[in-house]
N, C-alpha and C positions, 0 to 999 in steps of 0.2 A: 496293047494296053495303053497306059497313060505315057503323055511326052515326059512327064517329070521320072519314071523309072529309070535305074539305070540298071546295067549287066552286072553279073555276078562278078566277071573279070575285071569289071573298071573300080568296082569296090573294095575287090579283093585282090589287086594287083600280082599282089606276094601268092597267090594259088595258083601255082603252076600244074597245069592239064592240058590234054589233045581233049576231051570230050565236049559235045555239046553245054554241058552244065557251065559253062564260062559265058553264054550267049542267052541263059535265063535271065529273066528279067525282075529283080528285088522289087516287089509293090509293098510289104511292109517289114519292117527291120525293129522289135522291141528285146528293150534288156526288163525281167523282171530281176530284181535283188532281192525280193525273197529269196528267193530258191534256187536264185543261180542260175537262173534261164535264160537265152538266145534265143527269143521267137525270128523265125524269117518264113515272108512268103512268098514262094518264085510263081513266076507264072513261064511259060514254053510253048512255042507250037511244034517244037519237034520232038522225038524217042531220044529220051536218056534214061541209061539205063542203073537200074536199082544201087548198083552197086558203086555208081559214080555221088548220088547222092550219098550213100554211105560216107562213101572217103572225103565229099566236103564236109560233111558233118564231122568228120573224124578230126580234119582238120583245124576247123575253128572250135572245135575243143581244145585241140592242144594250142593253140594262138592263142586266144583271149581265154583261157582255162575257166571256161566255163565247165559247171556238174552236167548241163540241160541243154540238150539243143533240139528245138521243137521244129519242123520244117512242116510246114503246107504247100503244098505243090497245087496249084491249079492250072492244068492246059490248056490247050485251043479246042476241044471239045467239051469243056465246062467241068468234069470229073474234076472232085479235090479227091487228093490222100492225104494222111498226115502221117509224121514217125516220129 
C-alpha cells in the first residue's frame, strides 16, 4: 500500500499479540463523536484470523472507551469486509 501507512503494532504499541494483525497496515484511522465511533482500515496480504480481529477490537474499546468500533479490512486480493 502506501509508504505513509503505518503497522498496527507501531500505533498501538501497548497491544500485545503473536498474531499477524500487528503487521497490518492502518490506511485510515477516524474518530466520529457523534456516536462514539473508531473507524480503522487495515489492509494485509497475509491470513489473520477472525478472531484476532475481534480481540483488537475488543481492545481498543476498552483503551480509548469507545461504544463503536468499525473495522474495514481490505487484503491483497482486493475483497473488503467490514464488522
Amino acid at each position: 500500500m502506501s509508504n505513509k501507512s503505518k503497522k498496527v503494532g507501531e500505533i498501538f504499541s501497548d497491544y500485545k499479540t503473536s498474531s499477524n494483525i500487528k503487521y497490518a497496515e492502518i490506511t485510515a484511522l477516524n474518530v466520529v463523536k457523534k456516536n462514539n465511533t473508531l473507524q480503522v482500515e487495515l489492509y494485509f496480504d497475509e491470513y489473520i484470523e477472525i478472531k484476532e480481529i475481534w480481540y483488537f477490537e475488543k481492545f481498543l474499546k476498552e483503551r480509548f472507551r469507545f461504544e463503536n468500533i468499525d473495522i474495514k479490512i481490505m487484503e491483497k486480493y482486493n475483497s473488503i469486509y467490514g464488522t
